[in-house]
C-alpha positions as CSV (number, residue, x, y, z in Angstrom):
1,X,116.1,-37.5,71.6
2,X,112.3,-37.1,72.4
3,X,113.1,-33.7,74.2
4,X,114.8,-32.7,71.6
5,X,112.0,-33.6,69.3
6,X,110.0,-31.2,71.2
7,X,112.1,-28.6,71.6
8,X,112.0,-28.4,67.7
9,X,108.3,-29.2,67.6
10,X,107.2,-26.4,70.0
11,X,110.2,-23.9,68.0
12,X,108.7,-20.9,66.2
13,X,109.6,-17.8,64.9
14,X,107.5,-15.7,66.9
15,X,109.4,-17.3,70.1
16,X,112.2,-17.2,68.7
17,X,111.8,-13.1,68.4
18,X,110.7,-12.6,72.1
19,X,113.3,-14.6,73.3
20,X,116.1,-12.9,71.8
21,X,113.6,-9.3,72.5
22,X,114.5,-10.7,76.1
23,X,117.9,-11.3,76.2
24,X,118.5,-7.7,74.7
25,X,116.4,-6.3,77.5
26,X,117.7,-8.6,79.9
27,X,121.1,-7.2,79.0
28,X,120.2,-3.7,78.7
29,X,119.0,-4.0,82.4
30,X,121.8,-5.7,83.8
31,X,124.3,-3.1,82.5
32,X,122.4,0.4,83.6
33,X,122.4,-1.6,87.1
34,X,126.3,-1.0,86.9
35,X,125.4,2.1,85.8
36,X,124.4,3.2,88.9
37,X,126.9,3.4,91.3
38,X,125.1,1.8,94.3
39,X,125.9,-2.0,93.3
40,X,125.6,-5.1,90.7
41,X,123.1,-7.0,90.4
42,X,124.0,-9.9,92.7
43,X,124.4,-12.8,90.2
44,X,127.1,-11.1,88.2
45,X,128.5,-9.6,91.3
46,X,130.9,-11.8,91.2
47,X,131.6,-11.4,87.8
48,X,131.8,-7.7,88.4
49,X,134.5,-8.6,90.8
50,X,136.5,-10.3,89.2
51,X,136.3,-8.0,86.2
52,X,137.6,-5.1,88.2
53,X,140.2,-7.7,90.2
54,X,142.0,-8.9,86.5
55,X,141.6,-5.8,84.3
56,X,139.1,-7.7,82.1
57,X,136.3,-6.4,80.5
58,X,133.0,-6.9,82.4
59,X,131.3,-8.3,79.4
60,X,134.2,-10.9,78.5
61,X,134.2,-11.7,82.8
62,X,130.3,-12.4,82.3
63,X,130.9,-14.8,79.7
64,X,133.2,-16.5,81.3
65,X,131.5,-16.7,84.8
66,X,128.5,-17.8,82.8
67,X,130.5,-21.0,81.7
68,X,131.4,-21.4,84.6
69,X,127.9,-21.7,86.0
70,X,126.8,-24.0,83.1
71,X,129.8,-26.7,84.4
72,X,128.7,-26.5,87.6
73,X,125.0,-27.3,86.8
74,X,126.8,-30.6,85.2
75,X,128.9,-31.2,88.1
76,X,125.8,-30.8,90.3
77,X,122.9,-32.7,87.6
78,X,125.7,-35.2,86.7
79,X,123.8,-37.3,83.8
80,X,120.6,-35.5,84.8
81,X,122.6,-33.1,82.8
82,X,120.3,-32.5,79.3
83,X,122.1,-32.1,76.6
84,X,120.1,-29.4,75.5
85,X,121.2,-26.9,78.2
86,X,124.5,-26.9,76.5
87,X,122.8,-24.4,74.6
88,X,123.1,-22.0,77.5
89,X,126.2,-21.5,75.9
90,X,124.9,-19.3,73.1
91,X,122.7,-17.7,75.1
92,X,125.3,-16.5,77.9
93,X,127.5,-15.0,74.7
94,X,124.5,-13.2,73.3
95,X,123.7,-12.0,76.9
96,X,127.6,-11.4,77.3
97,X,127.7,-9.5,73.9
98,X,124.4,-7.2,74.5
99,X,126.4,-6.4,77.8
100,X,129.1,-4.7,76.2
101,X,127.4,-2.9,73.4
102,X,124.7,-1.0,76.0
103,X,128.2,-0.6,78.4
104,X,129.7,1.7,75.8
105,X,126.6,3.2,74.9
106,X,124.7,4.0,78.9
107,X,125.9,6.8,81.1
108,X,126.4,6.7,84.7
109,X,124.4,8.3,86.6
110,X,126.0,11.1,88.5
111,X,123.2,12.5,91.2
112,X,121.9,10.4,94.0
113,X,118.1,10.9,93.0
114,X,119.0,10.2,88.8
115,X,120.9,7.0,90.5
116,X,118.0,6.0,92.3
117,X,115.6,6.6,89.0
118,X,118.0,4.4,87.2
119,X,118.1,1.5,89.4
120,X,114.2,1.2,89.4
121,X,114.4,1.3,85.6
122,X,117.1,-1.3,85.9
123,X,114.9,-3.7,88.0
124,X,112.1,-2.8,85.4
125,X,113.6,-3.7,82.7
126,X,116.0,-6.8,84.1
127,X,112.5,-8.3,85.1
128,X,111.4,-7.3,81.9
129,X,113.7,-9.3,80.3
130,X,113.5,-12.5,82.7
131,X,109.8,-12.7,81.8
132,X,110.4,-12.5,78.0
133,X,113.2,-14.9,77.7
134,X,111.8,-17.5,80.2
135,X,108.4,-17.2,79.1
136,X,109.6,-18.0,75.7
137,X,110.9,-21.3,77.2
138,X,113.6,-22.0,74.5
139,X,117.2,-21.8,76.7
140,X,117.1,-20.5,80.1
141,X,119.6,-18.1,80.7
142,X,122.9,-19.7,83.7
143,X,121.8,-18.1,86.6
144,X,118.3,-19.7,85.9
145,X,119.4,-23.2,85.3
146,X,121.9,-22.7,88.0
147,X,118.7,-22.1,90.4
148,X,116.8,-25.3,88.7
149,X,120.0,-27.1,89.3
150,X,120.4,-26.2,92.7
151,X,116.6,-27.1,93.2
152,X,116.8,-30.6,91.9
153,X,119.8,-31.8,93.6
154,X,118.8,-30.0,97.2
155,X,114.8,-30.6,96.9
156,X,114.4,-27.1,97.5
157,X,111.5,-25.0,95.7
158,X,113.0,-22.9,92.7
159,X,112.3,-19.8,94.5
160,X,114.2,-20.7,97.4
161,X,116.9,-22.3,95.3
162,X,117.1,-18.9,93.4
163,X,116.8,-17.2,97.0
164,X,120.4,-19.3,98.2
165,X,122.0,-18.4,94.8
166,X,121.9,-14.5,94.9
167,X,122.8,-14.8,98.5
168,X,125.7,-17.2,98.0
169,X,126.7,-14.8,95.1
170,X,126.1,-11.6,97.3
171,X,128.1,-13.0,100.3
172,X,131.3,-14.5,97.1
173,X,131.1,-11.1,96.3
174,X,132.0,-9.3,99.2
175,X,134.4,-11.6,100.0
176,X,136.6,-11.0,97.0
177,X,136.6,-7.5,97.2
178,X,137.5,-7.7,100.9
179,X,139.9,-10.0,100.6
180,X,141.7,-8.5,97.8
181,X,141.0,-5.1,97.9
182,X,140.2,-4.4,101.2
183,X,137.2,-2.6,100.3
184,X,133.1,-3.8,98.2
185,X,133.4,-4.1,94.8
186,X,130.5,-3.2,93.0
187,X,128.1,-4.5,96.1
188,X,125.7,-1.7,97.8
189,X,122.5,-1.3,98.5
190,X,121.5,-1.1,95.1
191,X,122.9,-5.0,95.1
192,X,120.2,-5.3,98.1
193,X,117.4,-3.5,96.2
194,X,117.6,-5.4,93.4
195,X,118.1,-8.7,95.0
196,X,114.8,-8.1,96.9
197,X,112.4,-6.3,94.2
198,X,113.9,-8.0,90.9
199,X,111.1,-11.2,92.1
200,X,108.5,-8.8,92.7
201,X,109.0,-6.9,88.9
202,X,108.8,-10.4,87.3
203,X,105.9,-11.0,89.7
204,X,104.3,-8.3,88.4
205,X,104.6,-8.3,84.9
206,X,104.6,-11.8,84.2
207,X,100.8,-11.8,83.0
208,X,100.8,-8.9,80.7
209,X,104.0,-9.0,79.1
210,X,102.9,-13.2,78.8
211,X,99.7,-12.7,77.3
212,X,101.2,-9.6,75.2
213,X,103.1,-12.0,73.5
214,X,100.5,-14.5,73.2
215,X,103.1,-17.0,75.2
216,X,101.3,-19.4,78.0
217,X,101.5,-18.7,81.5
218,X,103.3,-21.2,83.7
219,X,101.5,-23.7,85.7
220,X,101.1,-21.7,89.0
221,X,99.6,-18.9,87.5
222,X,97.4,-20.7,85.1
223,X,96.0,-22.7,88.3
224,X,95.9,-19.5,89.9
225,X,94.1,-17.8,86.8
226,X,91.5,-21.0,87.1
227,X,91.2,-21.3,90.5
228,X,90.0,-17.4,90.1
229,X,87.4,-18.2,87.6
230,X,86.0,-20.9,89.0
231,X,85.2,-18.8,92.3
232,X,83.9,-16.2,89.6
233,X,81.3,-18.8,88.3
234,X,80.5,-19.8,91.3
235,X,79.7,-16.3,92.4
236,X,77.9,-15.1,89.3
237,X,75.2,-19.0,89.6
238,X,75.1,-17.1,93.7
239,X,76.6,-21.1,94.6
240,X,79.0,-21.2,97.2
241,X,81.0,-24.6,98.2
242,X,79.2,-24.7,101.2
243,X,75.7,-24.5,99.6
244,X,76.5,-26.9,97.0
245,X,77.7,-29.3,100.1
246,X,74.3,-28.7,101.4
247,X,72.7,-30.0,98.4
C-alpha cells in the first residue's frame, strides 16, 4: 500500500507523456529491427520465432511472450512479486499494439548498405525508447523486470542479469528455428549487433534525453555527475586530495 502511495504521489502528467513517448519509440525501434533482414532483436527473438513457427502475428506473439515473461518474474520473485508490476500488463499490450501499427506502415529494407543504415537507426531509436520509458520510472517494460527479476533471485548486477537474458533468449532462439525448421529464424548478425550496441545507445543518451525531459538521472550517474564536480571544485580552489591530506 505505501508503494502504491508513491507510485501515485510521484505520478504526473508530464511522465506520464514521456513514458508513453517511450513506448511508441520503443516500438517503432523494435519493429524496423525486423525490418531489416539481418535479425530480431534478441529479447523478442523468440517471439519472432514462434510467430513465424504458428502463423501468428508477430505483434499478437509479442504479447503473448510478454505475459509470459511477467509469470515468470512471479514464479521467480514469488511474494517478492509487487503487485504493481502487474501493470506490465498494459504496458506489454501498448508495446504489442505500437508493434503492429509501425509493422504495416515500415518497409524492408532491400539493399545491404539501406539494411545496415536501418539497423543503426533501429538501435537509435530502441535505446531511445529504453531511456524514455525507464527514466520515466512508471512500469518497466517485461524484458526489464525480467532482468531485475533475474538479478534479485541470482544476486547478479542488473547489467549482467540483462547480459544472461539476451543470451538465454539468443541461444532459445536458435534453437527453435533449428529444431523445427532446420534453419535461424529471424537471428543474424544484426541479432548480434544489437545485442552488443543497444547498452552502449542507452549509455549514451541517457543524460540528454534525461535532462531533456527534466526526468532525474539514476543513482550511478548522479554519483557519477557528483563525483565529477567535486574533482571540478577541487580543481578550480588548485586543492588536490593529497594537499588537503597534507594540511
Amino acid at each position: 500500500m505505501d508503494k502504491l502511495r508513491q507510485f501515485l504521489r510521484e505520478l504526473t502528467l508530464r511522465r506520464v507523456l514521456v513514458y508513453l513517448l517511450g513506448v511508441v519509440i520503443l516500438a517503432c525501434g523494435i519493429t524496423m529491427n525486423t525490418k531489416t533482414q539481418l535479425g530480431v532483436a534478441p529479447i523478442l527473438s523468440v517471439a519472432w520465432n514462434l510467430s513465424v513457427l504458428l502463423g501468428i502475428p508477430f505483434s499478437t506473439m509479442s504479447f503473448i511472450y510478454y505475459c509470459f515473461l511477467i509469470l515468470l518474474q512471479l514464479l521467480l520473485l514469488g511474494r517478492r512479486f509487487e503487485p504493481l508490476q502487474w501493470l506490465q500488463l498494459g504496458a506489454s499490450f501498448l508495446t504489442s499494439a505500437f508493434i503492429g501499427v509501425f509493422g504495416r506502415i515500415l518497409p524492408e529494407a532491400v539493399t545491404l548498405p539501406g539494411r545496415f543504415a536501418l539497423l543503426a537507426a533501429a538501435i537509435l531509436l530502441t535505446g531511445t525508447g529504453i531511456v524514455l520509458s525507464v527514466g520515466a520510472r512508471l512500469v518497466p517494460n517485461p524484458g526489464d523486470g525480467m532482468a531485475n527479476a533475474i538479478s534479485l533471485r541470482s544476486g547478479w548486477s542488473l547489467g549482467l542479469s540483462k547480459n544472461a537474458l539476451d543470451i538465454g533468449s539468443f541461444v532459445a532462439a536458435i534453437l527453435l528455428g533449428l529444431l523445427f525448421r532446420g534453419r535461424l529464424l529471424g537471428v543474424g548478425i544484426g541479432t548480434v549487433v544489437t545485442m552488443v550496441l543497444t547498452g552502449r545507445a542507452v549509455a549514451l543518451l541517457q543524460k540528454p534525453l534525461l535532462r531533456l525531459f527534466r526526468l532525474p538521472l539514476p543513482p550511478s550517474a548522479a554519483k557519477g555527475r557528483d563525483a565529477r564536480d567535486q574533482a571540478s571544485a577541487r580543481s578550480s580552489t588548485g586543492i588536490s586530495s593529497k594537499g588537503a591530506g597534507k594540511r
